[in-house]
C-alpha positions as CSV (number, residue, x, y, z in Angstrom):
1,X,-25.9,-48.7,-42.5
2,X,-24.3,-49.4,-39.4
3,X,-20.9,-51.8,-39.6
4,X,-19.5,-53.4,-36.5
5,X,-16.3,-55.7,-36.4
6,X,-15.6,-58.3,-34.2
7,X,-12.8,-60.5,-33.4
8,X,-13.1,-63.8,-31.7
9,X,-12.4,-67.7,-32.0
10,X,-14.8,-70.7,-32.4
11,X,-12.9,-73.4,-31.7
12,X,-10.1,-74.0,-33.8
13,X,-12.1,-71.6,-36.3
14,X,-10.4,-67.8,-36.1
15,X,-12.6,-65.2,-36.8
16,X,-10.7,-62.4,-37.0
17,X,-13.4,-59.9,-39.2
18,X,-16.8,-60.4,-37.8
19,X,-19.2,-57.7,-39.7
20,X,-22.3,-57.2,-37.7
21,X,-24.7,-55.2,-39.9
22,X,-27.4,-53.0,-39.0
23,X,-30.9,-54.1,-41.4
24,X,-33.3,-52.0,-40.2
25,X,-34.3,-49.8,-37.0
26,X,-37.4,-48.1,-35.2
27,X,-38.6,-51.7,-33.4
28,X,-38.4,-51.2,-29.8
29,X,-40.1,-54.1,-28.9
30,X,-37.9,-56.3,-31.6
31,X,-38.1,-59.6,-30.8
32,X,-38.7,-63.5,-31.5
33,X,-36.6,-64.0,-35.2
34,X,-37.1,-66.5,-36.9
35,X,-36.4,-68.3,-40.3
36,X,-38.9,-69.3,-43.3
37,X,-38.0,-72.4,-45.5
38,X,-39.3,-69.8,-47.9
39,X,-37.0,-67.5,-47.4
40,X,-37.2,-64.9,-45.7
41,X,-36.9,-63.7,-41.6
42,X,-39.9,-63.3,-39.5
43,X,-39.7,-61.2,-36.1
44,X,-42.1,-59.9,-33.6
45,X,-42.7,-56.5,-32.3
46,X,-44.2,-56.6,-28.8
47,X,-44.6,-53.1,-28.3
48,X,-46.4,-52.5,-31.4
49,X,-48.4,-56.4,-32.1
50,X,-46.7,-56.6,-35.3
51,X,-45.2,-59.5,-36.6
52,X,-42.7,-57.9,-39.2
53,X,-41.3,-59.8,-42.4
54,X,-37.4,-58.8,-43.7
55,X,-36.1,-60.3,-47.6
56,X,-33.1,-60.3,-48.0
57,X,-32.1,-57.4,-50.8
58,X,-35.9,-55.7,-50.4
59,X,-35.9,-54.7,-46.6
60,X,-39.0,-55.0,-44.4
61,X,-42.4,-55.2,-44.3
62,X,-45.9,-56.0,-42.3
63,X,-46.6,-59.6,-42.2
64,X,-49.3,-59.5,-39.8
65,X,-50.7,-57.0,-37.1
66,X,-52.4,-57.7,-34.1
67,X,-50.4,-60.4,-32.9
68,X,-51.7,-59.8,-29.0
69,X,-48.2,-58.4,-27.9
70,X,-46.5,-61.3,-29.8
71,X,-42.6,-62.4,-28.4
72,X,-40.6,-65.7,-29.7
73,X,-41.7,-67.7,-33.3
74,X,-41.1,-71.1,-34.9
75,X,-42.0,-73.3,-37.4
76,X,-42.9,-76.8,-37.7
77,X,-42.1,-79.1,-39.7
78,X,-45.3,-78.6,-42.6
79,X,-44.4,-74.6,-42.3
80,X,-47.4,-73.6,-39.9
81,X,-45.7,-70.6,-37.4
82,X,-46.4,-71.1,-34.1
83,X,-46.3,-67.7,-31.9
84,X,-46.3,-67.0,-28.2
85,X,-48.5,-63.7,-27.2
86,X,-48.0,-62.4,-23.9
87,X,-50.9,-60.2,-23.7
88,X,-53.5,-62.8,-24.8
89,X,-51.5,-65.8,-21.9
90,X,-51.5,-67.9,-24.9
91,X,-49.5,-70.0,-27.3
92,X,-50.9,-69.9,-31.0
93,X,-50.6,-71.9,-34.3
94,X,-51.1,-69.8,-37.5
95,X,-52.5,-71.8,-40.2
96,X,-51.4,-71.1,-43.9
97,X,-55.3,-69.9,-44.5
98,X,-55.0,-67.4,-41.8
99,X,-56.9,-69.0,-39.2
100,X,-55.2,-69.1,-36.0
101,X,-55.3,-71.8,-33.1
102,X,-55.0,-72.1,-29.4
103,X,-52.4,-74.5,-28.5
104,X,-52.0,-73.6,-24.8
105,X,-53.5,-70.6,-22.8
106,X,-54.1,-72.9,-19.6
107,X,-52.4,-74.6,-16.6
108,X,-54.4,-76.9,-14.5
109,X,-57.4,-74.5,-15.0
110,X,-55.4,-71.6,-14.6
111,X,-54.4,-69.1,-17.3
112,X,-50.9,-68.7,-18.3
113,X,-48.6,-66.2,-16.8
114,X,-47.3,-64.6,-20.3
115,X,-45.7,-67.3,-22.5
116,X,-41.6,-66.1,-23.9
117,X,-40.0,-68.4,-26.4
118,X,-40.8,-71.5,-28.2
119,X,-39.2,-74.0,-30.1
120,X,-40.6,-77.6,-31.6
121,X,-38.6,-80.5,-32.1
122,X,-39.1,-82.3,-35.8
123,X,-41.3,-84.9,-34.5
124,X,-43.4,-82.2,-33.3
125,X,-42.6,-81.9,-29.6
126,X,-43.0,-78.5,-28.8
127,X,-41.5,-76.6,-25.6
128,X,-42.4,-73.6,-24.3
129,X,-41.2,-70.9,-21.5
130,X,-44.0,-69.1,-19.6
131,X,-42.7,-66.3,-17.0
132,X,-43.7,-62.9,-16.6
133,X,-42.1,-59.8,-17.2
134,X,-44.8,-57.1,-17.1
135,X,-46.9,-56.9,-13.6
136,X,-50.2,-59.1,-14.0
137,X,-53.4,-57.9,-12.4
138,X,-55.3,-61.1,-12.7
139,X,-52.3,-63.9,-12.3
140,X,-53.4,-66.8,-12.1
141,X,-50.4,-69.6,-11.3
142,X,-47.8,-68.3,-8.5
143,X,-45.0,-69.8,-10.0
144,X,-43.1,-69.5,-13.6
145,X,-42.8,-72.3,-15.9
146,X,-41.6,-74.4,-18.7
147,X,-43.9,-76.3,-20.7
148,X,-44.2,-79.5,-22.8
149,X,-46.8,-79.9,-25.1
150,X,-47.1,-83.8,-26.9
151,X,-48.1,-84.4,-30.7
152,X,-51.1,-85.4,-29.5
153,X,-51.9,-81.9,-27.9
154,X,-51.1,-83.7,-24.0
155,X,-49.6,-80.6,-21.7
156,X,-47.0,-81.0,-19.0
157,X,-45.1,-79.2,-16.6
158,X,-41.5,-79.8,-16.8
159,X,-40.2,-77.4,-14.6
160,X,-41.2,-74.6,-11.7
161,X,-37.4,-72.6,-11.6
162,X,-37.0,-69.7,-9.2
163,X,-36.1,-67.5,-11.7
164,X,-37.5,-66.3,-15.1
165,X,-36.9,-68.8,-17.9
166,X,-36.9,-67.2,-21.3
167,X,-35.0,-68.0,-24.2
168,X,-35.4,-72.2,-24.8
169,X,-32.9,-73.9,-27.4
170,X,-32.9,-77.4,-28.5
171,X,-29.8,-79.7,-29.4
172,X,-29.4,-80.4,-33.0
173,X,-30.1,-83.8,-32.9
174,X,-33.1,-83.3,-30.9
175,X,-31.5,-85.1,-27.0
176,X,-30.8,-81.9,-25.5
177,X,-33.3,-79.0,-24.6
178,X,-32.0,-75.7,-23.0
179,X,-33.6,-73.1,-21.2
180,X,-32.2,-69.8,-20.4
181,X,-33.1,-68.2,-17.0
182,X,-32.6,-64.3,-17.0
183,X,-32.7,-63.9,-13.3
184,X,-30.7,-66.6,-12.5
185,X,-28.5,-65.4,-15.4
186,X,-27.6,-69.4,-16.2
187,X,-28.4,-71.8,-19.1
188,X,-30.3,-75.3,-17.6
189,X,-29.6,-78.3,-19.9
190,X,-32.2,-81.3,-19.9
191,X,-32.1,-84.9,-21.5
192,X,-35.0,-85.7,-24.0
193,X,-36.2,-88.5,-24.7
194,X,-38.0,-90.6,-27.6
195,X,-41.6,-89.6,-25.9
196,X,-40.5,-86.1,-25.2
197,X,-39.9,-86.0,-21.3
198,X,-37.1,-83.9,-20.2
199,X,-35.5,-85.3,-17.5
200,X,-32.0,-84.9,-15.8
201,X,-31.8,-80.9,-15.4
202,X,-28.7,-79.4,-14.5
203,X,-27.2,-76.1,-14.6
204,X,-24.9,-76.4,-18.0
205,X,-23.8,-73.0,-18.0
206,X,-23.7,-70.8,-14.7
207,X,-22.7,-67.2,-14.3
208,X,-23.8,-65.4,-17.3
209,X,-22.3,-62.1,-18.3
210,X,-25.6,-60.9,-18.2
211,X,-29.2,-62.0,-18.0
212,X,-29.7,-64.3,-20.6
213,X,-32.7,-63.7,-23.0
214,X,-32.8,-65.9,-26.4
215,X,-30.4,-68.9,-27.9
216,X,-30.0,-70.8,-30.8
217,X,-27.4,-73.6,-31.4
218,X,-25.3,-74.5,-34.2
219,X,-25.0,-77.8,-36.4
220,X,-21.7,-78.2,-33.9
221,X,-23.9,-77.8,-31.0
222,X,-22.6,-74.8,-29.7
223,X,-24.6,-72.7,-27.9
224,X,-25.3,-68.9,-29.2
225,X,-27.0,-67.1,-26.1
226,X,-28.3,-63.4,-26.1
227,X,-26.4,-61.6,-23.5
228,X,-24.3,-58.7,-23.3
229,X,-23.9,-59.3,-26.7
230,X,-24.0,-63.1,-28.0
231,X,-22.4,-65.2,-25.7
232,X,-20.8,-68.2,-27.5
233,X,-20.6,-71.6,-25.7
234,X,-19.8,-75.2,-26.4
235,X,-22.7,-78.2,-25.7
236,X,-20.1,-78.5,-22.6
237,X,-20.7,-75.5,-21.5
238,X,-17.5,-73.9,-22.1
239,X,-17.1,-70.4,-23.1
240,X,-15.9,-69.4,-26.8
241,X,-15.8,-66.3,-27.1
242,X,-18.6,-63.1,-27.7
243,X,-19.8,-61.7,-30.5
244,X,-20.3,-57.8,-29.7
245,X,-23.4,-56.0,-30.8
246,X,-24.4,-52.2,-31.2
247,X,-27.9,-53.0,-28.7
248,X,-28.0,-55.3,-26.2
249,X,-29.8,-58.3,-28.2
250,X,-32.8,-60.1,-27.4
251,X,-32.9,-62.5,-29.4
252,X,-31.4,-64.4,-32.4
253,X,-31.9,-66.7,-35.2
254,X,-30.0,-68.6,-37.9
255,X,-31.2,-67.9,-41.7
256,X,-30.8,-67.5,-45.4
257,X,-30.2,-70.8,-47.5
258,X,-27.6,-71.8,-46.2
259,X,-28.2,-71.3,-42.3
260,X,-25.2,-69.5,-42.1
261,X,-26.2,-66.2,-41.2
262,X,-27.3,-64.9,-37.6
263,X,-30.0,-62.6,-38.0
264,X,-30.2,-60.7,-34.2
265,X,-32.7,-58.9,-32.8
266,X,-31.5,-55.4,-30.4
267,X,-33.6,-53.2,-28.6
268,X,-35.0,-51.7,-31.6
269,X,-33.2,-52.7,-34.6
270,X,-32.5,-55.7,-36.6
271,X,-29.0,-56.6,-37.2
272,X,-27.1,-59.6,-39.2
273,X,-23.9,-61.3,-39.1
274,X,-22.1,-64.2,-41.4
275,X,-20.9,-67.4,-39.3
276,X,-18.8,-70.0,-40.9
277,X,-20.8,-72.8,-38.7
278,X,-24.5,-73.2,-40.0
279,X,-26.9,-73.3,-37.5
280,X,-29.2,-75.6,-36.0
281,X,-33.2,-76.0,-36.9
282,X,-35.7,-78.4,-36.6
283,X,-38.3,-77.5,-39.0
């Protein structure tokens, strides 16, 4: 088991002892964590269509196969996970019977370029990131995008950026959503309001250590952004510090009871570390 510490400082909290622990390895398409009210993690392997599940104390095993080159997860609020799958250009809901649902696979007519990261507000907004990191024979849109889609099921474009957004974050209480850009290697901050639109973009964080991929916040609002390790960064956008990881990560998720573990995904392991700020979600 593989043991990493860390030293850094969150605000006026000093973390002097960071453990980042090594869970499990042999994923290297690991990918799109995320936490069950259930408890236990979820997270995607795109290389092999498995959705793998980890408990805590038992390790980790098959949840579902065939997942269509599934990337980033989330709940809503009645527990139904919501997956985006590249290979298939779509965005599906997974019913607690099994039965699975289209929730977008079209733009305009046009198929989706190969939809990244997801995350749903608790009134059920959800937002989605749709670029394309694998060449496309048949691509149908010649532009990247981020997506809203209404309770109602209503689709809009928010946003056509120049770069590839990825990893998409939400505020805690549900006014802010944030979308990384991996080419771009910045964080874009929009306002949301009680329908929601995102409006106001602006460029919250510039100049990345590296090209961003996933983010979560924290119930301060902090930003915890997957690059070069996991870049740490106030709602003002100013840097906190990093927390170093064995593989470059992916992508990363708060879990266990108390939301105050980080479970990360690497580039083909799953790893873990203990925060003393709980993090941020909306199912």
């Amino acid at each position: 088991m593989f043991v990493l510490a860390a030293a850094w400082a969150l605000g006026a909290e000093d973390f002097s002892s960071l453990k980042v622990e090594q869970l499990a390895t042999g994923f290297p398409g690991a990918e799109g964590p995320v936490w069950s009210r259930e408890g236990y993690l979820l997270f995607s392997d795109f290389s092999t269509s498995i959705l793998h599940r980890y408990d805590p104390g038992k390790g980790v095993t098959v949840f579902r196969k065939d997942t269509n080159g599934g990337n980033g997860n989330t709940f809503d609020r009645q527990g139904r996970l919501y997956t985006c799958e590249y290979q298939s250009r779509r965005v599906v809901r997974i019913l607690k019977d099994g039965r699975i649902e289209t929730i977008a696979d079209r733009w305009n007519g046009k198929r989706l370029n190969a939809p990244n990261d997801i995350v749903i507000r608790r009134d059920g907004h959800i937002y989605f990131t749709d670029p394309l990191f694998t060449p496309l024979a048949e691509r149908e849109l010649d532009f990247y995008g981020v997506y809203h889609i209404s309770p109602d099921g209503k689709m809009d474009l928010i946003t056509q950026p120049k770069g590839r957004p990825n990893g998409i974050a939400m505020s805690p209480d549900g006014k802010i959503l944030y979308v990384a850009n991996t080419d771009e290697r910045n964080v874009r901050a929009y306002d949301v309001d009680n329908q929601g639109k995102a409006t106001n973009e602006r460029v919250l964080i510039p100049n990345l250590p590296g090209g961003p991929d996933g983010m979560r916040t924290d119930m301060k609002g902090n930003l915890l952004i997957t690059a070069r390790g996991i870049a740490v960064y106030s709602a003002k956008g100013e840097s906190l510090g990093v927390i170093p990881v064995p593989e470059n990560p992916r992508n990363c998720a708060f879990g266990d009871k108390d939301l105050r573990m980080l479970y990360i995904t690497g580039q083909k392991s799953l790893f873990r570390v203990r925060l003393e700020t709980p993090g941020s979600i909306q199912y």
